[in-house]
PDB file of the backbone (N, CA, C, O) and the ligand in Angstrom, with CONECT records:
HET     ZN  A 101       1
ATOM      1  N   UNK A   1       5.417 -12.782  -3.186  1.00  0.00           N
ATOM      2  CA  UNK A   1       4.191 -12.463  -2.437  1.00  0.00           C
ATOM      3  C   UNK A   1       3.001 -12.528  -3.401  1.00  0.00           C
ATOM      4  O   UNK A   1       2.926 -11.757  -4.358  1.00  0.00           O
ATOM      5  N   UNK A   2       1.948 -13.582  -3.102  1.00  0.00           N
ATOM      6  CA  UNK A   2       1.084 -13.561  -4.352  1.00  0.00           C
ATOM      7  C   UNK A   2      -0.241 -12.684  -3.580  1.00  0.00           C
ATOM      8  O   UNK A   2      -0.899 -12.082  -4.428  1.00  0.00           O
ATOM      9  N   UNK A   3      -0.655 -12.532  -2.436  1.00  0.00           N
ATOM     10  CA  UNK A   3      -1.690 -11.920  -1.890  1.00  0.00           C
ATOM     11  C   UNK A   3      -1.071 -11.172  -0.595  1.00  0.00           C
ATOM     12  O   UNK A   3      -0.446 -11.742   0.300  1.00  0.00           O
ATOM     13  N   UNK A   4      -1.299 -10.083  -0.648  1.00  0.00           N
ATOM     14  CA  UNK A   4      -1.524  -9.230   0.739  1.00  0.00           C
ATOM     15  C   UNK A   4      -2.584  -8.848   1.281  1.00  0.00           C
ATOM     16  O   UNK A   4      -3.540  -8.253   0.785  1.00  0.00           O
ATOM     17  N   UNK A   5      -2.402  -9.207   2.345  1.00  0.00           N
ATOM     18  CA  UNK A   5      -3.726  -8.567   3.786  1.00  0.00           C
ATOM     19  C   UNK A   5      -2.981  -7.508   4.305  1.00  0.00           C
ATOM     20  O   UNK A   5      -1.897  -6.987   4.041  1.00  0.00           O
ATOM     21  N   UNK A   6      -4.083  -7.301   5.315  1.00  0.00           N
ATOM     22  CA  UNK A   6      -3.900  -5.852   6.216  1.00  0.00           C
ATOM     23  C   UNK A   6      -3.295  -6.530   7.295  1.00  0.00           C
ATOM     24  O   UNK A   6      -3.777  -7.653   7.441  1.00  0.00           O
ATOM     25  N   UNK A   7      -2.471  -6.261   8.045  1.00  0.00           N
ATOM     26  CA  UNK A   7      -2.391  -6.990   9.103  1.00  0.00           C
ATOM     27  C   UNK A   7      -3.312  -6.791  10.251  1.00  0.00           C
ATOM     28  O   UNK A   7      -3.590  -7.755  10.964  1.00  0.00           O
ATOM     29  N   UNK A   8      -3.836  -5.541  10.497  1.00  0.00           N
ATOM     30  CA  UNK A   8      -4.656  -4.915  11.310  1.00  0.00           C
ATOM     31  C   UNK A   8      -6.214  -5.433  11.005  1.00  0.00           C
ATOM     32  O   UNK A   8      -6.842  -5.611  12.049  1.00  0.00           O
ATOM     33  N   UNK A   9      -6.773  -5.640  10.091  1.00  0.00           N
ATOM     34  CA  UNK A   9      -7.871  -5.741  10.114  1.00  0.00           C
ATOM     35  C   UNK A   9      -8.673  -7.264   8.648  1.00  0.00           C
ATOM     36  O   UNK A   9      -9.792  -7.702   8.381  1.00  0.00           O
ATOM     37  N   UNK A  10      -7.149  -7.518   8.113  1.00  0.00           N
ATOM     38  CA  UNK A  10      -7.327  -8.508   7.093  1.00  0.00           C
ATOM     39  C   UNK A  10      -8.079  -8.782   5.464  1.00  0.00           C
ATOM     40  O   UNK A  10      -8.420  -9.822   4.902  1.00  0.00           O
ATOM     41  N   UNK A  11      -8.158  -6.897   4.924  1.00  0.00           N
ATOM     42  CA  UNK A  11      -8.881  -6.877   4.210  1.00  0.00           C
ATOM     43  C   UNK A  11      -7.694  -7.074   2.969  1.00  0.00           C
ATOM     44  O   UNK A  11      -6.528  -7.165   3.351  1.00  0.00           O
ATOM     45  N   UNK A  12      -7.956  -7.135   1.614  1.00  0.00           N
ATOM     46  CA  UNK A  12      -7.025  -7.935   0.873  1.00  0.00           C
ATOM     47  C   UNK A  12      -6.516  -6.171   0.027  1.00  0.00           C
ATOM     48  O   UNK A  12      -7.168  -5.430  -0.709  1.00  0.00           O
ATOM     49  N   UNK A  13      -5.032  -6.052   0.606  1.00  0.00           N
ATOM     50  CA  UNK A  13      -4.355  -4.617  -0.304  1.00  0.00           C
ATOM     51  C   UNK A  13      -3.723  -4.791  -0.953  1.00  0.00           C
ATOM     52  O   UNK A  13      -3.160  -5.881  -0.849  1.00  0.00           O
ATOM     53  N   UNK A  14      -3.364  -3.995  -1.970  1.00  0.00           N
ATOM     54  CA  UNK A  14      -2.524  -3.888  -3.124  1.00  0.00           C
ATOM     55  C   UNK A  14      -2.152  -3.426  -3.402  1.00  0.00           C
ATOM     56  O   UNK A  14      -2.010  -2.422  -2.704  1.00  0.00           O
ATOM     57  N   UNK A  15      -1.522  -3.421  -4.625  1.00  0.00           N
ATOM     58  CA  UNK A  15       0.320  -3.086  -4.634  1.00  0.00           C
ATOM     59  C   UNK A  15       0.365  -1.474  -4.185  1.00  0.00           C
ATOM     60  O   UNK A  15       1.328  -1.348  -3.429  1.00  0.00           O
ATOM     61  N   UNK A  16      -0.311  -0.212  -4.370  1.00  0.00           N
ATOM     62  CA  UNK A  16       0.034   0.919  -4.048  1.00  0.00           C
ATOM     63  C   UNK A  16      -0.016   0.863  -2.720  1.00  0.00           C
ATOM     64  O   UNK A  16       1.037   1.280  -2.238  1.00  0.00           O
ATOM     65  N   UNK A  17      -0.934   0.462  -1.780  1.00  0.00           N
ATOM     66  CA  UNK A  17      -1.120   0.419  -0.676  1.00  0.00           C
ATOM     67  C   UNK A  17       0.198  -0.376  -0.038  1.00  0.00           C
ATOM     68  O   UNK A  17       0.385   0.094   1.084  1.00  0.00           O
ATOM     69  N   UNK A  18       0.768  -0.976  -0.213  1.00  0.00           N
ATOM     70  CA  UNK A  18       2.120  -1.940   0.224  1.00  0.00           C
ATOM     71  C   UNK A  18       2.997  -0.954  -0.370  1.00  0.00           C
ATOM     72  O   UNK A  18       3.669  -0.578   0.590  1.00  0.00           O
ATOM     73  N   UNK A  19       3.233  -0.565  -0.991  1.00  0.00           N
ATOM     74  CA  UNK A  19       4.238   0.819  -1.574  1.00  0.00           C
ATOM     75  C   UNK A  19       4.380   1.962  -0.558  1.00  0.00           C
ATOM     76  O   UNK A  19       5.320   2.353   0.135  1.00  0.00           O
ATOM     77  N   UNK A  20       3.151   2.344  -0.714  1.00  0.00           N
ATOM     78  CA  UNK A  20       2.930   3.647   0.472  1.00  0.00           C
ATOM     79  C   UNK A  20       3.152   3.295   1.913  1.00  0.00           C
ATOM     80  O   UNK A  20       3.557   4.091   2.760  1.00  0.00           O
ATOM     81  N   UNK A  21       2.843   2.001   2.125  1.00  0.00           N
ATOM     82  CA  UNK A  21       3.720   1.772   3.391  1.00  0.00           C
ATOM     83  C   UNK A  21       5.083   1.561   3.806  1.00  0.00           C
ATOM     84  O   UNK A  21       5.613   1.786   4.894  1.00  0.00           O
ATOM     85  N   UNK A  22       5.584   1.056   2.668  1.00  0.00           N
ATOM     86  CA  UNK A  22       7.132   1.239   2.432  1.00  0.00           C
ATOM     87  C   UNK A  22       8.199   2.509   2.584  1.00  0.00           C
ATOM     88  O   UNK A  22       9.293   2.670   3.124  1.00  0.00           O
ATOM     89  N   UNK A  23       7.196   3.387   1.745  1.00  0.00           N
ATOM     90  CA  UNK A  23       7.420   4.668   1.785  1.00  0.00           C
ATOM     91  C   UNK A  23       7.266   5.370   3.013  1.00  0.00           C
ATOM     92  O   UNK A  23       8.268   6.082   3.081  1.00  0.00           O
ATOM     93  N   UNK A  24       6.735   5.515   3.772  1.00  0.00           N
ATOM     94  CA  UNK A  24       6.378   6.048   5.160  1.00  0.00           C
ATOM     95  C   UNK A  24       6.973   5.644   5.970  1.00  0.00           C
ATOM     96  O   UNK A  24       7.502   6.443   6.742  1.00  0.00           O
ATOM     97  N   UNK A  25       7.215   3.756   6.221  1.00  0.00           N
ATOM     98  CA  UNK A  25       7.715   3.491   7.411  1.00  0.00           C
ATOM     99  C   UNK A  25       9.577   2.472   6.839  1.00  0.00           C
ATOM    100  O   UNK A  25      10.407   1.819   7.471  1.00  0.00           O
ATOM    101  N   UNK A  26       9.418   2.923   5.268  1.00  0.00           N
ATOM    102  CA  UNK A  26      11.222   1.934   5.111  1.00  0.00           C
ATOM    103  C   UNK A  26      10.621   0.711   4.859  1.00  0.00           C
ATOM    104  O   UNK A  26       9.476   0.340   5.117  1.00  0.00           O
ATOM    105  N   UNK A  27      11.719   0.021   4.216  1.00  0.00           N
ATOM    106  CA  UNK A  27      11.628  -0.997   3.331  1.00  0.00           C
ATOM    107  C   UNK A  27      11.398  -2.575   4.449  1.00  0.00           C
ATOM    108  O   UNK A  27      10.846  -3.653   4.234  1.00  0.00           O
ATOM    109  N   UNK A  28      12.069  -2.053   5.554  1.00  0.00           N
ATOM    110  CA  UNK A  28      11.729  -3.256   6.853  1.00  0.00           C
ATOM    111  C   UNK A  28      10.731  -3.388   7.471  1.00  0.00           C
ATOM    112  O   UNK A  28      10.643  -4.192   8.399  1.00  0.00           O
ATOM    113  N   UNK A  29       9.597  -2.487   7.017  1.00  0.00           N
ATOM    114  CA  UNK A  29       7.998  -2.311   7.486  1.00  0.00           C
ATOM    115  C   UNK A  29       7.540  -4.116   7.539  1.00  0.00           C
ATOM    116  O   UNK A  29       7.768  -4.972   6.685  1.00  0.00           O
ATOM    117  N   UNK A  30       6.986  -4.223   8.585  1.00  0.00           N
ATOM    118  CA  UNK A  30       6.793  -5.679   8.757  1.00  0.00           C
ATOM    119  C   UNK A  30       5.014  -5.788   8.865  1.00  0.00           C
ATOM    120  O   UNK A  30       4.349  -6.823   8.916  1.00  0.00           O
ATOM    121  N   UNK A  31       4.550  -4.445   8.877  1.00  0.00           N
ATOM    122  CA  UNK A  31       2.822  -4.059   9.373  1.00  0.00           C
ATOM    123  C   UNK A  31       2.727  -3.469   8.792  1.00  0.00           C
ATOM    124  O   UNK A  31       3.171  -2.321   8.829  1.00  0.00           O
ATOM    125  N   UNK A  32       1.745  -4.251   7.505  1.00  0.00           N
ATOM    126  CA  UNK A  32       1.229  -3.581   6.171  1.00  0.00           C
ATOM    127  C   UNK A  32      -0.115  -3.288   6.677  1.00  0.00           C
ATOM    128  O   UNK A  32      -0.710  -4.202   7.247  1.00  0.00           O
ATOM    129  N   UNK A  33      -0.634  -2.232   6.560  1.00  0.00           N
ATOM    130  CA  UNK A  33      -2.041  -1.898   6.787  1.00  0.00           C
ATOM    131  C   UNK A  33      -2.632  -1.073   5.131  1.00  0.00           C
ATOM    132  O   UNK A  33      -2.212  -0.469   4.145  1.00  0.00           O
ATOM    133  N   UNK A  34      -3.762  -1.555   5.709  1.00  0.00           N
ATOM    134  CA  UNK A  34      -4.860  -0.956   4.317  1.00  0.00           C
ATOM    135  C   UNK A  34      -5.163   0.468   4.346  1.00  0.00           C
ATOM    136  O   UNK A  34      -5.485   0.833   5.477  1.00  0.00           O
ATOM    137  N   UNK A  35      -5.165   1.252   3.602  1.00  0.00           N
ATOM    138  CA  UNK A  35      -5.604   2.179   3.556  1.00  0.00           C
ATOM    139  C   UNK A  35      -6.850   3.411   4.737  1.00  0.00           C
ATOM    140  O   UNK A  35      -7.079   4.595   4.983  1.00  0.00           O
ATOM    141  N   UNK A  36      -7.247   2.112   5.063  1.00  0.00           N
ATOM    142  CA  UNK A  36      -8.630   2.471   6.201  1.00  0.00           C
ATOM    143  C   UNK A  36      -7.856   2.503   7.156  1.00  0.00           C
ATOM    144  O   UNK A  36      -8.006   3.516   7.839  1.00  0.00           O
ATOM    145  N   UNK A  37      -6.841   1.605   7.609  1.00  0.00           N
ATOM    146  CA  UNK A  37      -6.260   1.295   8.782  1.00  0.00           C
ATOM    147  C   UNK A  37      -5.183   2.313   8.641  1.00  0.00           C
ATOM    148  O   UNK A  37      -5.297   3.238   9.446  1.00  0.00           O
ATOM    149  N   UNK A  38      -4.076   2.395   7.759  1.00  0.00           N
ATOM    150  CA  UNK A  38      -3.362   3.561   7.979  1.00  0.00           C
ATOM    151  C   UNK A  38      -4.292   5.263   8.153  1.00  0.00           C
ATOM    152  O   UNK A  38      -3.893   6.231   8.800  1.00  0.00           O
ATOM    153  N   UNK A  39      -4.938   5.209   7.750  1.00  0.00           N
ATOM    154  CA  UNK A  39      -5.438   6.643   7.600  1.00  0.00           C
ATOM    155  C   UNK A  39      -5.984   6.565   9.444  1.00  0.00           C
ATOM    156  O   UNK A  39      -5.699   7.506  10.185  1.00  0.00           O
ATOM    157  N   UNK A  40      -6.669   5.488   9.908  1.00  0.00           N
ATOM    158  CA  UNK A  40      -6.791   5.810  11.218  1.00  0.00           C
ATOM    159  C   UNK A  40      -5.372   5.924  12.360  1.00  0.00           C
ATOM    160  O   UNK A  40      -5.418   6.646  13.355  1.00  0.00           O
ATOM    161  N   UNK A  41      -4.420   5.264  12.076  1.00  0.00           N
ATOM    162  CA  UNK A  41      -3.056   5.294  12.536  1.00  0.00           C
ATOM    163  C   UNK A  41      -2.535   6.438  12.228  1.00  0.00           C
ATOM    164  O   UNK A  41      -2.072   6.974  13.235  1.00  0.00           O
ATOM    165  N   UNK A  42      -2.386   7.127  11.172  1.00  0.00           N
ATOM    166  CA  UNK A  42      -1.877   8.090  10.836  1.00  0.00           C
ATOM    167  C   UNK A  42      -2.432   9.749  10.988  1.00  0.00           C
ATOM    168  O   UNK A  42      -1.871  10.831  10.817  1.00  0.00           O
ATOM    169  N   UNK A  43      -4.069   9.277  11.471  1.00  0.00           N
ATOM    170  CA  UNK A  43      -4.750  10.939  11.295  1.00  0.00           C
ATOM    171  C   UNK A  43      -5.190  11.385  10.715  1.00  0.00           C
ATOM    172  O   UNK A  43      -5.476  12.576  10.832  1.00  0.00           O
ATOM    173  N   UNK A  44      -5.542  10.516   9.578  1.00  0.00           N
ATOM    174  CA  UNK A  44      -5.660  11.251   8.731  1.00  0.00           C
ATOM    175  C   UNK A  44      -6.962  10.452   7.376  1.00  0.00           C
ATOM    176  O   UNK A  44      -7.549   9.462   7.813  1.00  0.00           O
ATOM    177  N   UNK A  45      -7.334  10.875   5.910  1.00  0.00           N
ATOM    178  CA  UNK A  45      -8.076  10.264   5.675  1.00  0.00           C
ATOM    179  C   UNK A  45      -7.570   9.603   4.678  1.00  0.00           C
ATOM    180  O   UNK A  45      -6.503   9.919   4.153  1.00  0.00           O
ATOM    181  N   UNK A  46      -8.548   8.256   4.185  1.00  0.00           N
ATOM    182  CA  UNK A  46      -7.904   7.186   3.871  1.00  0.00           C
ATOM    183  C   UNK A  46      -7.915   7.769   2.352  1.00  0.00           C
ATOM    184  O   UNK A  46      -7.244   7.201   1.490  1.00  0.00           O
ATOM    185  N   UNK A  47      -8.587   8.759   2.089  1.00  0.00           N
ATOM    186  CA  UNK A  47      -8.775   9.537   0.576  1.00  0.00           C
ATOM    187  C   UNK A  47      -7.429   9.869  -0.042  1.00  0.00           C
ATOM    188  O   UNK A  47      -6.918   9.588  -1.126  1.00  0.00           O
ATOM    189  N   UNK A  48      -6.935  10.721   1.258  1.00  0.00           N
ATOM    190  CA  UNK A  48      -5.455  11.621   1.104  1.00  0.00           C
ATOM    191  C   UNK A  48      -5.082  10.500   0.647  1.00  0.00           C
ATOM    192  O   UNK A  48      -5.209  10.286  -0.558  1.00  0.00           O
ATOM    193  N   UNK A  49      -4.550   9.549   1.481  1.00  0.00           N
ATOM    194  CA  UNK A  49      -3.546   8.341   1.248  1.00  0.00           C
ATOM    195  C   UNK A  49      -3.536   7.868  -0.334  1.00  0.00           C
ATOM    196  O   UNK A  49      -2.476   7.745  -0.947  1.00  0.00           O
ATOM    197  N   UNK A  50      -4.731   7.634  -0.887  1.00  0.00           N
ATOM    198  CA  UNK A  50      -5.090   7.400  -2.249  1.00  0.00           C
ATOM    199  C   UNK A  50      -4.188   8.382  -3.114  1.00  0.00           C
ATOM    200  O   UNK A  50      -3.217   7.821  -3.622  1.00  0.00           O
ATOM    201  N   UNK A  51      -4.265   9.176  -3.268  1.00  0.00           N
ATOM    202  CA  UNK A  51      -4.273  10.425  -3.629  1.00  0.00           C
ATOM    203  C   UNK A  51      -2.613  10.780  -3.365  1.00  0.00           C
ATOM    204  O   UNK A  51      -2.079  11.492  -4.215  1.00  0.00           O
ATOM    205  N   UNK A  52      -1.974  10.412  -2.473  1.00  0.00           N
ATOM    206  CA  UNK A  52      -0.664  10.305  -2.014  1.00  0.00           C
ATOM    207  C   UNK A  52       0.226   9.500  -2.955  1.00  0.00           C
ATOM    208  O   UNK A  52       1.208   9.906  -3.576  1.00  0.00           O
ATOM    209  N   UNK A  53      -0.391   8.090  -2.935  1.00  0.00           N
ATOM    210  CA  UNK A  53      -0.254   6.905  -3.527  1.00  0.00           C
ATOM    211  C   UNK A  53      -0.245   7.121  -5.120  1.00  0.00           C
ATOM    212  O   UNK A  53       0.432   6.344  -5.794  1.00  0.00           O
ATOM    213  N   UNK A  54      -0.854   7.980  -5.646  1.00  0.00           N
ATOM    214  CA  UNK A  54      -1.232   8.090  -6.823  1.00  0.00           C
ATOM    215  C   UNK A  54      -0.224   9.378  -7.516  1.00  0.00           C
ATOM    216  O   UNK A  54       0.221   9.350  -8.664  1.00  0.00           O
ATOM    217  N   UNK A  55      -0.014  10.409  -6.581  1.00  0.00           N
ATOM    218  CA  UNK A  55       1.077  11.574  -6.655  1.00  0.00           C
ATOM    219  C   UNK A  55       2.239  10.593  -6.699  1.00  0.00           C
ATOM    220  O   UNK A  55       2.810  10.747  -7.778  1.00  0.00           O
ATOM    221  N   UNK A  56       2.842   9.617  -5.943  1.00  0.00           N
ATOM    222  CA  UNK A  56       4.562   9.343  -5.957  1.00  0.00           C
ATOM    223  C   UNK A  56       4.092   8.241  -7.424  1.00  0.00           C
ATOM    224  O   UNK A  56       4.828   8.195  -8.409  1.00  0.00           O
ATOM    225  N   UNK A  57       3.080   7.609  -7.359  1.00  0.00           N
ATOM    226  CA  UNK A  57       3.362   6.861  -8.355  1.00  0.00           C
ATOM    227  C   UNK A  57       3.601   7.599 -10.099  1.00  0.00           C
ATOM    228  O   UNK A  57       4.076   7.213 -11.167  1.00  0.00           O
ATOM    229  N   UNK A  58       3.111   8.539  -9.695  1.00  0.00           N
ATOM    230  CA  UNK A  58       2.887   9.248 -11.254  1.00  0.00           C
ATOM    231  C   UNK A  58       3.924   9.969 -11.125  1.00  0.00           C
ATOM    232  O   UNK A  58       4.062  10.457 -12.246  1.00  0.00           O
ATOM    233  N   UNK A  59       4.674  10.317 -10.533  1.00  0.00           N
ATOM    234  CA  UNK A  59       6.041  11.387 -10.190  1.00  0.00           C
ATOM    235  C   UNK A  59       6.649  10.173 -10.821  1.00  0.00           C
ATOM    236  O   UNK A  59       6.756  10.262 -12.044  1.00  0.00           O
ATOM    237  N   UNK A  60       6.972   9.323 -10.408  1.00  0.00           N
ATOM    238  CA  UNK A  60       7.608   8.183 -10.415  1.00  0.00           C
ATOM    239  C   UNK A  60       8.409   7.500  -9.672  1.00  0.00           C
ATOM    240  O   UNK A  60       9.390   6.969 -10.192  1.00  0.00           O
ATOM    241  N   UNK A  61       8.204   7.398  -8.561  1.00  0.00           N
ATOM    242  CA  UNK A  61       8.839   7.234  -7.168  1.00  0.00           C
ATOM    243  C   UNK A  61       8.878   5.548  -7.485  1.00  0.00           C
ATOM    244  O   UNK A  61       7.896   4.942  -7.915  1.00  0.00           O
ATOM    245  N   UNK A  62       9.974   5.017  -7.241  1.00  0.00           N
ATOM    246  CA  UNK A  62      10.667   3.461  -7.563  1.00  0.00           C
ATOM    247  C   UNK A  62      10.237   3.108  -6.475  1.00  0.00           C
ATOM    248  O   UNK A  62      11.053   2.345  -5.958  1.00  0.00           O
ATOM    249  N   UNK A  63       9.538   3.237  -5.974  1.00  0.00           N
ATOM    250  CA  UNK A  63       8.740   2.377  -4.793  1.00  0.00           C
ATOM    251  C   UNK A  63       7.343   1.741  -5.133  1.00  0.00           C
ATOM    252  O   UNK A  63       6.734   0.683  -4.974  1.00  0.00           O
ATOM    253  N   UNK A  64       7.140   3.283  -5.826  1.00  0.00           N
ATOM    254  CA  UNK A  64       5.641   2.262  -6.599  1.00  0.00           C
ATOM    255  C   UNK A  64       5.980   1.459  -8.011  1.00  0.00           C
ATOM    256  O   UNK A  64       5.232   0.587  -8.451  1.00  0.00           O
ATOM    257  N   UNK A  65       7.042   1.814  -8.572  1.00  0.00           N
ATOM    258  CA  UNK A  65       7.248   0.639  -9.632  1.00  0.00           C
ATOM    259  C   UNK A  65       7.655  -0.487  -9.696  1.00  0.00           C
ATOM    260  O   UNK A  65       8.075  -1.050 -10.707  1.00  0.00           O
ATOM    261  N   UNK A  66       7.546  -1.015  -8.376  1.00  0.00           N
ATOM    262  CA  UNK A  66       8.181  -2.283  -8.237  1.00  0.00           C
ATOM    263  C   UNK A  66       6.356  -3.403  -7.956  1.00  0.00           C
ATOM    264  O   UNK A  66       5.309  -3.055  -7.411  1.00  0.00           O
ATOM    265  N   UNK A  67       6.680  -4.502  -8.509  1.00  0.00           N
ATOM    266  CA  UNK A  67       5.651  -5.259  -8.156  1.00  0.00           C
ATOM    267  C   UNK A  67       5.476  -6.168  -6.447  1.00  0.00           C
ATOM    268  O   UNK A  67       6.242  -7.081  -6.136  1.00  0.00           O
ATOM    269  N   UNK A  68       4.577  -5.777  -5.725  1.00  0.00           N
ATOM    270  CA  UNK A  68       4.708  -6.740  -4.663  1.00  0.00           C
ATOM    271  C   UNK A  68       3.629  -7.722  -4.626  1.00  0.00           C
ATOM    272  O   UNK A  68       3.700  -8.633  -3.802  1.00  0.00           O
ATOM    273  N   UNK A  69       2.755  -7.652  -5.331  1.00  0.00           N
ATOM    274  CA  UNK A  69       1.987  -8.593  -5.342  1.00  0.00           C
ATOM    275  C   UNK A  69       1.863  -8.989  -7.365  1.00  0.00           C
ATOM    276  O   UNK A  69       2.447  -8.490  -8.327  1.00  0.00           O
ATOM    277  N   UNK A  70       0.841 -10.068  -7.249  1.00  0.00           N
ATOM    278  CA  UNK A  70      -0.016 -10.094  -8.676  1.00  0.00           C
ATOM    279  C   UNK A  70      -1.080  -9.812  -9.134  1.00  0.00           C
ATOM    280  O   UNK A  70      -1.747 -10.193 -10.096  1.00  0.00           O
ATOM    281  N   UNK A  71      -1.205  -8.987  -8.229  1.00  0.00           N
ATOM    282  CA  UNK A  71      -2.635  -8.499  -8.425  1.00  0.00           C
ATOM    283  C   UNK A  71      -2.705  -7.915  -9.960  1.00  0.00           C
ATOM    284  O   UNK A  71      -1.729  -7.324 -10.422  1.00  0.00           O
ATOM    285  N   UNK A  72      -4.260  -8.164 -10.955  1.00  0.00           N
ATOM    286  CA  UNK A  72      -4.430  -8.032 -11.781  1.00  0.00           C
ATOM    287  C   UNK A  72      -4.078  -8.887 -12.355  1.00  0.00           C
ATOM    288  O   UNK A  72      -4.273  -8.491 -13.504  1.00  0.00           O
ATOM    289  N   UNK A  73      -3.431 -10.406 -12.477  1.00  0.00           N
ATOM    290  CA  UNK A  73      -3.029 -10.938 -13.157  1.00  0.00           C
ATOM    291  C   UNK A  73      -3.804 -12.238 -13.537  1.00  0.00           C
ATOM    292  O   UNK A  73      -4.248 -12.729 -12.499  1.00  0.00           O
ATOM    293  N   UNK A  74      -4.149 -13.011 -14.675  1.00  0.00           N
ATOM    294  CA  UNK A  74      -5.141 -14.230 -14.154  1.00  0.00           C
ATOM    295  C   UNK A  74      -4.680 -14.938 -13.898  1.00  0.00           C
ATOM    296  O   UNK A  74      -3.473 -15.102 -14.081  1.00  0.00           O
ATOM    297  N   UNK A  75      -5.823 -16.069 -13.074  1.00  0.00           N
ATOM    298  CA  UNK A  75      -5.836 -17.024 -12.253  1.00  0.00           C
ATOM    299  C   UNK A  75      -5.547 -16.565 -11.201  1.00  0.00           C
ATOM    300  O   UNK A  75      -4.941 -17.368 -10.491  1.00  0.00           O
ATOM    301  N   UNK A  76      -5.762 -15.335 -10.651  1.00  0.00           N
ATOM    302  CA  UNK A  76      -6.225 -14.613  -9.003  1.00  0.00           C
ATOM    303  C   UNK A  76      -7.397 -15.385  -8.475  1.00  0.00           C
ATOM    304  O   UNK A  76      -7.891 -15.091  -7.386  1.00  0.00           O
TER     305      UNK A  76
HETATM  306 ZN    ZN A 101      -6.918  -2.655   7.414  1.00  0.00          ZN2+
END
């Protein structure tokens, strides 16, 4: 996967944001949404989610250590 969109609204997400959706909805999640878009699906604000995203990754939750995109890498 070299780029992810939102599916909902098409803005370009990355790798925590594709993690945290993994995490919430399982590894067969087929509707990656952005941060803006989950936080309106979910109830909630798109801050928390950050902030969510940033708690499992620093715990170290093997969901966020896996790469799904390249983001950060050159020739993006
Ligand atoms: Zn979106």
């Amino acid at each position: 996967m070299k780029e992810a969109h939102c599916k909902h609204c098409g803005k370009r997400i990355y790798n925590d944001e594709i993690a945290l959706n993994i995490k919430i909805f399982g590894k067969q999640v087929g509707y990656i949404r952005c941060y803006d878009c989950l936080s309106e699906f979910l109830g909630c604000k798109s801050d928390k989610l950050r902030k969510t995203s940033l708690f499992y990754k620093n715990t170290g939750c093997s969901i966020f250590q896996v790469k799904y995109t390249y983001e950060g890498e050159p020739n993006e």
